[in-house]
C-alpha positions in Angstrom: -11.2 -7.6 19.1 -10.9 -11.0 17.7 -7.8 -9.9 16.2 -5.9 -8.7 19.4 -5.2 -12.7 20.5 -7.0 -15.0 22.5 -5.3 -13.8 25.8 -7.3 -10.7 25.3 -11.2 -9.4 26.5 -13.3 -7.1 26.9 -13.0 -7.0 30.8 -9.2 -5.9 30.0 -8.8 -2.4 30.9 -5.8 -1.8 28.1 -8.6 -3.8 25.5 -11.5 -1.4 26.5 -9.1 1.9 26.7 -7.9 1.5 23.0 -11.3 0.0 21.7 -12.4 3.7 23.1 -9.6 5.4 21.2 -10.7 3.8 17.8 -14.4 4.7 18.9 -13.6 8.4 19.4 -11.6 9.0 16.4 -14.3 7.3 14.6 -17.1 10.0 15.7 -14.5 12.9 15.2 -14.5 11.7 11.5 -18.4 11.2 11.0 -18.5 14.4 13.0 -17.0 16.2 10.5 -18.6 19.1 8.0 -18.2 16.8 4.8 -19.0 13.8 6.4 -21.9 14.8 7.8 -23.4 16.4 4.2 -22.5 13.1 2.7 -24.4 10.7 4.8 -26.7 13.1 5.3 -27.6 13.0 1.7 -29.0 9.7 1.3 -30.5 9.6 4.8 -32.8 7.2 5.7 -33.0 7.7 9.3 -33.9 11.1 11.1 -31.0 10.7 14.0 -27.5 10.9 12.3 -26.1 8.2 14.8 -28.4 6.0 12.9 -27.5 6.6 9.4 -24.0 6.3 10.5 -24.5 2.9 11.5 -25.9 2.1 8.4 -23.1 3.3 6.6 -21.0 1.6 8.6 -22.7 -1.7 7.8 -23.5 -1.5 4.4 -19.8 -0.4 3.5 -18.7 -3.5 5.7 -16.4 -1.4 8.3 -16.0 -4.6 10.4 -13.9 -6.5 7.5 -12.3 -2.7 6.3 -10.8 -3.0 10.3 -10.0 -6.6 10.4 -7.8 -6.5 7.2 -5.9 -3.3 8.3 -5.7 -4.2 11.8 -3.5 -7.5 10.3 -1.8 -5.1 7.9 -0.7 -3.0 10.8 0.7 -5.7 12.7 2.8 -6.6 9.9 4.1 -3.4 9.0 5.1 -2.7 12.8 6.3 -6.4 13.5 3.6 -6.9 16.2 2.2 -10.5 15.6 4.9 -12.2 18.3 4.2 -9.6 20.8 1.5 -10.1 24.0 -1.6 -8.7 23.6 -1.3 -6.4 26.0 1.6 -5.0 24.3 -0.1 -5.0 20.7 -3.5 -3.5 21.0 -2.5 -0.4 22.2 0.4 0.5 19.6 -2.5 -0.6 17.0 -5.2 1.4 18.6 -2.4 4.6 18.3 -1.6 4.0 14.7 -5.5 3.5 13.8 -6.0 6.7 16.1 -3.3 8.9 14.3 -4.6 7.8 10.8 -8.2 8.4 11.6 -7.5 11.6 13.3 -5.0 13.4 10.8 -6.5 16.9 9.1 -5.7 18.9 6.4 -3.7 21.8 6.9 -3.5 24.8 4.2 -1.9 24.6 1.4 0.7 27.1 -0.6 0.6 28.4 -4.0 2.6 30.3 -5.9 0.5 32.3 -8.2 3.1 33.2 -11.5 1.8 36.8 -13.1 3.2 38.3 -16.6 1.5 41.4 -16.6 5.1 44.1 -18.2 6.9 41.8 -15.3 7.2 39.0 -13.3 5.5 38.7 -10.4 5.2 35.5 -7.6 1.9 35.6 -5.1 1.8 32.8 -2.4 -1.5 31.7 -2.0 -3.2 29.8 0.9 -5.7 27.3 0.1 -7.6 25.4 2.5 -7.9 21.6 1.3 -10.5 19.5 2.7 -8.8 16.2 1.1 -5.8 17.0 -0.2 -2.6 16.5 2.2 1.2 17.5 1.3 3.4 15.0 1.7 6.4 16.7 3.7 6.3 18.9 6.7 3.5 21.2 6.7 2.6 24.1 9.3 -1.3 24.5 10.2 -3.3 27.7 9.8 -2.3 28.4 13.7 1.3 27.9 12.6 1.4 25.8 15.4 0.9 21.7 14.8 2.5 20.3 12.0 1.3 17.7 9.6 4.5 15.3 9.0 5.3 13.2 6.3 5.3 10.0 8.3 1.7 10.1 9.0 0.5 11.2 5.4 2.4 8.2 4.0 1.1 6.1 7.0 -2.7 7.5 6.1 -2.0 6.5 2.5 -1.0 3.0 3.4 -4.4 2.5 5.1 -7.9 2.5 3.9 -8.9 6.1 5.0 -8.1 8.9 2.8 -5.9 10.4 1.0 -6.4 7.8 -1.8 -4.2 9.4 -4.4 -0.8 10.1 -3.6 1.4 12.6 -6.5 5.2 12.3 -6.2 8.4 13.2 -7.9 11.1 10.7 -8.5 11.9 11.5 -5.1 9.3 8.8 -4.5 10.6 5.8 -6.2 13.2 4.6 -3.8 13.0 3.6 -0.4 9.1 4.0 0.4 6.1 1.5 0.8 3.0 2.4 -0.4 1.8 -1.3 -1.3 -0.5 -1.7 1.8 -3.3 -0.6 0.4 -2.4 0.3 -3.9 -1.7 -1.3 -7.0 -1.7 0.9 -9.3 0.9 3.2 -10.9 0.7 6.4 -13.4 3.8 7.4 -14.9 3.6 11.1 -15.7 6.9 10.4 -17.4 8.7 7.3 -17.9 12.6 7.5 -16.2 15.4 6.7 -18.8 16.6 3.3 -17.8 14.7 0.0 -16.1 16.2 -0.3 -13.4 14.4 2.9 -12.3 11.1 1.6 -13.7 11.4 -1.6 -11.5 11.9 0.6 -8.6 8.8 2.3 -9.2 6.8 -0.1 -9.3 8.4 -2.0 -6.7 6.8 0.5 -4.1 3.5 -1.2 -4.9 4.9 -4.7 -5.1 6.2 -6.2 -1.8 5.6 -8.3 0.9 1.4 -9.0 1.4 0.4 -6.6 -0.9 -2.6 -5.3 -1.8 -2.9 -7.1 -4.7 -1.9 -10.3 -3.2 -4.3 -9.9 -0.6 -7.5 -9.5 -3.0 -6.5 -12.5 -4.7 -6.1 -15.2 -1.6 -9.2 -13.2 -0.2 -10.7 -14.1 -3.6 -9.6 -17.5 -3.4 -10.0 -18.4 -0.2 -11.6 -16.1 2.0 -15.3 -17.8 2.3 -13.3 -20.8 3.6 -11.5 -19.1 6.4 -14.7 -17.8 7.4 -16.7 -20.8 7.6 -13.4 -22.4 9.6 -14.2 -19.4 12.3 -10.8 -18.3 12.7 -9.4 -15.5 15.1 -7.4 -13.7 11.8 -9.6 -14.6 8.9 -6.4 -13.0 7.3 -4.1 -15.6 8.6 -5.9 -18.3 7.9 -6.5 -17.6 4.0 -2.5 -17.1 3.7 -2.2 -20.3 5.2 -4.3 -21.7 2.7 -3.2 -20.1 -0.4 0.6 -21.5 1.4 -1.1 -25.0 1.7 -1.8 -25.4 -1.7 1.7 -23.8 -3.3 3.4 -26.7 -5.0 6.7 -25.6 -2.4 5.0 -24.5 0.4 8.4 -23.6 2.0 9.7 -21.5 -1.2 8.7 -18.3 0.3 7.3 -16.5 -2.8 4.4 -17.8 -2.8 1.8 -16.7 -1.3 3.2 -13.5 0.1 4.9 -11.7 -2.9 3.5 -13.9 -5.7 -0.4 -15.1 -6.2 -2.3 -14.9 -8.6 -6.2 -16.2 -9.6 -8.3 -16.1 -12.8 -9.8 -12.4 -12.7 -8.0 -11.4 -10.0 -5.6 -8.0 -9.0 -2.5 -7.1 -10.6 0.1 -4.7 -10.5 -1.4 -1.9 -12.8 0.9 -0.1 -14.8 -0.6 3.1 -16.7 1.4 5.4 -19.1 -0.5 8.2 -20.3 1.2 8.9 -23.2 0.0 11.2 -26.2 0.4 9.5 -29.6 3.6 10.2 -31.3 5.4 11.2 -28.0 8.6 10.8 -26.7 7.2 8.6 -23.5 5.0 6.1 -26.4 8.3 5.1 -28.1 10.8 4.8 -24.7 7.5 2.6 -23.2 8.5 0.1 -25.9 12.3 0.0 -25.5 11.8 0.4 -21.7 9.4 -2.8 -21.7 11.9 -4.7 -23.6 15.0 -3.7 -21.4 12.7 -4.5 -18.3 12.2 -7.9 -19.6 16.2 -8.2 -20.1 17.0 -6.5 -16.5 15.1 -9.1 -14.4 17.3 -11.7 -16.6 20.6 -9.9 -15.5 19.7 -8.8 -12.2 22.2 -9.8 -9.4 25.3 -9.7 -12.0 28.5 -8.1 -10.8 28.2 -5.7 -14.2 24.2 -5.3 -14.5 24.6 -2.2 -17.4 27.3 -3.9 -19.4 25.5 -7.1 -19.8 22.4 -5.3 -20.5 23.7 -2.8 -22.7 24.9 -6.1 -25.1 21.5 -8.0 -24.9 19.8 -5.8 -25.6 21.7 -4.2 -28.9 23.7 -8.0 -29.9 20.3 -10.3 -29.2 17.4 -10.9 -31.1 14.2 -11.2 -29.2 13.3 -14.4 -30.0 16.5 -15.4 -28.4 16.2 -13.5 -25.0 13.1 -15.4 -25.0 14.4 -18.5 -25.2 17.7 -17.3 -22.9 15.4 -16.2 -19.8 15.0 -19.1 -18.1 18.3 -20.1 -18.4 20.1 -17.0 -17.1 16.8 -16.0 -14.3 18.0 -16.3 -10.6 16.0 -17.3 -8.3 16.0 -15.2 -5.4 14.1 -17.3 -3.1 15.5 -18.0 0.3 16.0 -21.3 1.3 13.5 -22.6 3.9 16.3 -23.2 6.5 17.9 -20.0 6.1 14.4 -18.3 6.6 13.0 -20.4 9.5 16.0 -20.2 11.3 16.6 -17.1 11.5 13.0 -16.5 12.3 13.0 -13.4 9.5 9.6 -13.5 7.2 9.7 -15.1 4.1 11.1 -13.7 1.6 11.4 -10.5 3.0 13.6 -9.3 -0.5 13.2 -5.5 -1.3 12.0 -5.2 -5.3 
């Protein structure tokens, strides 16, 4: 509520109408099989309304809605919009998130037994979700690959997501992950970067834990509407260029703070252990070379003709810097350093 703008109440019928759609797809989820086993397990009330409130409290679903009610009007460009024009696009997106089931899943079942032979299984998932287009049990709804990836960006399940390569261009999942395992590392660094750009943009998660870190007791004791607004403008406050545009939104970071996790699970004296090496080192050369008219060429020679000790000492003299002026991004009234990684 606080976040839908001071214009807005509770004696607004467009407030009240989408409050009520959060509401009810809230009970369908508690109202669930699994759900209801869970809470029920640690129950310390009789009536399962009651435990649910509990839950609700002690897992602090107030500030859970409050970040990704700010997070949503980022990603769909709501924050100049009226109120009245906001809340309910927010209230659908929170709605369709909340709401989205599992449908059944396929399996092909390979047997050897004198020949080949292929079985499709179904399999019902309770948790699991394919990303793609997906037919229900019915054969009649459909669960798309828009809202899996838009459940993914939010802090409801699924929590995982497993992807092919297919993944590493053109998608954001950094609203609500930081982390990436690479079941295989890609043969060059450009498609590294590109993977684990989809976790590294514009307000991500990361970012967010560490001005929340750093400033998120002040904005509450300053009472503001967007407790999430006010610690960026902090964090902005005390950048030594408040109008670079980096800083706070892409780059921030505090003493024991989040990161952008990168995990290679590689077995000892595998192929991936000894191209993680090479691949860090070209990484570190690519960023250097990045915006050049002839990126492989000039990375192809650093990396073979230059000694490391001298690509260290060459990085800050060849680095671009790729943030906007504060004219340029003000005037056009674009965010900040809205670059894609």
């Amino acid at each position: 509520m606080r976040l839908a703008g001071a214009d807005a109440t509770l004696e607004q019928p467009f407030v009240r109408d989408a409050a009520a759609q959060v509401a009810w797809s809230f009970r369908a989820l508690f109202n669930q099989p699994e759900a209801m086993a869970m809470l029920r397990a640690g129950a310390s009330h009789e009536r399962y309304w009651q435990r649910v409130l509990e839950y609700s409290i002690e897992g602090g679903l107030q500030a859970v809605l409050d970040e990704y009610v700010h997070v949503l009007r980022d990603l769909h460009g709501l924050f100049d919009r009226s109120a009245e024009e906001a809340v309910p696009r927010l209230a659908e997106a929170i709605r369709d998130v909340i709401g989205l089931r599992t449908s059944s899943l396929r399996v092909d079942e390979i047997r050897l037994d004198g020949s080949l032979e292929v079985e499709t299984q179904s399999l019902r998932g309770h948790f699991a979700m394919r990303l793609g287009s997906e037919s229900s049990e019915e054969g009649e709804a459909a669960v798309r690959e828009e809202h899996v990836r838009a459940a993914f960006n939010s802090p409801f399940r699924p929590f995982v997501l497993a992807t092919t390569s297919v993944g590493q261009e053109g998608l954001d999942f950094h609203p609500y992950c930081h982390a990436v395992v690479h079941w295989n590392l890609p043969a060059n660094p450009v498609d590294l970067e590109q993977r684990e750009g989809r976790v590294h943009r514009y307000k991500g998660h990361a970012i967010r834990k560490n001005v929340a870190l750093a400033h998120g007791l002040r904005a509450l004791a300053d009472g503001a509407s967007d407790p999430w607004e006010r610690v960026f403008e902090l964090a902005r406050g005390e950048a030594a260029d408040p109008d670079h545009g980096l800083v706070p939104y892409w780059v921030y970071t505090v003493p024991g703070g989040a990161a952008i996790e990168r995990h290679v699970p590689a077995l000892p004296l595998s192929r991936d252990r000894a191209q993680l090496e090479a691949l860090r080192r070209s990484l570190a050369v690519y960023r250097m070379v990045f915006g050049q008219p002839r990126q492989d060429d000039l990375l192809a020679y650093l990396v073979q003709q230059v000694q490391s000790e001298e690509l260290e000492r060459l990085r800050p003299l060849l680095r671009i810097d790729l943030a906007p002026p504060p004219s340029a991004a003000e005037g056009v009234g674009l965010p900040k350093a809205s670059l894609d990684g």
